[in-house]
C-alpha positions in Angstrom: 28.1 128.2 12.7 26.1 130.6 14.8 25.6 129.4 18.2 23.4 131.9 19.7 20.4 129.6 19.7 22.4 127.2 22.2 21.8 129.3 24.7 19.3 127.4 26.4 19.4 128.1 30.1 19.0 132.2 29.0 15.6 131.3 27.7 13.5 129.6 30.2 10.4 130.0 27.6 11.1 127.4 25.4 9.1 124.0 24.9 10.1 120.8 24.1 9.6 120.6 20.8 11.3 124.0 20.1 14.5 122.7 21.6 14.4 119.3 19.7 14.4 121.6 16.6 17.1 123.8 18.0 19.3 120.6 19.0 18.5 119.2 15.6 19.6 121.4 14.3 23.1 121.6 15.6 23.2 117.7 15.5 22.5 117.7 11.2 25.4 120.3 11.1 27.5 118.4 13.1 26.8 114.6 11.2 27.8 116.6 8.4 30.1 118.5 8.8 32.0 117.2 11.9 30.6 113.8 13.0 34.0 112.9 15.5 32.9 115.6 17.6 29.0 114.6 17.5 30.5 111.2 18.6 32.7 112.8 21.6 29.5 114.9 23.0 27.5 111.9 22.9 29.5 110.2 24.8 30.3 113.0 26.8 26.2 113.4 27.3 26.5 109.8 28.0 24.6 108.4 25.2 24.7 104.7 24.8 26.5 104.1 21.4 24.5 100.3 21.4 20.8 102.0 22.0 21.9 104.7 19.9 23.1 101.8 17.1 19.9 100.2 17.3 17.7 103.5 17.3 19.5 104.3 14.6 18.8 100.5 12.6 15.2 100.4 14.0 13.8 103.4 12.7 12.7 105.1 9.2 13.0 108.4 10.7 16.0 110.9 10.1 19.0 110.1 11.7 19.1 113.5 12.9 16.1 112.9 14.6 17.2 109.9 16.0 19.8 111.1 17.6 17.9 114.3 18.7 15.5 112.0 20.6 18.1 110.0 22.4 19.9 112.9 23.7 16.9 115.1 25.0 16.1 111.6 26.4 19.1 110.7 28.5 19.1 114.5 29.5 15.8 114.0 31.1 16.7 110.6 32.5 19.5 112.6 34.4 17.3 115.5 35.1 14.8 112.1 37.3 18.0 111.4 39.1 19.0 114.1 40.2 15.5 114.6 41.6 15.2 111.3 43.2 18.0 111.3 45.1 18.1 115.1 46.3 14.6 115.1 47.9 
């Protein structure tokens, strides 16, 4: 798989919805192609694997998305911490 487009932090240009489809991306490959190792970054990304579950059960949209959403999610989550507690 070509990783170039993971190189986030080189391209300070890009929106939202440009790196959901970039992660999506890479998260479809992985679910079918090497779902263990999607499991491990989630947890290393510290996903919850019960909101995830029920994410997952609750909506109609693709599972790719799904899980898309709840990463960019708890990055941004962490992202407010950090900011909180460095002022």
């Amino acid at each position: 798989m070509d990783k170039s487009y993971l190189k986030l932090e080189e391209r300070k240009d890009i929106a939202y919805d440009q790196a959901f489809l970039m992660i999506m991306r890479v998260v479809e490959d992985l679910m079918a192609k090497d779902f263990n190792r999607l499991i491990n970054i989630l947890y290393r990304i510290d996903v919850s694997e019960e909101k995830l579950k029920e994410a997952l059960a609750l909506s109609n949209d693709n599972p790719a998305s799904v899980v898309t959403k709840m990463i960019l999610d708890r990055q941004l989550q962490k992202v407010e911490t950090r900011k909180k507690y460095s002022s």
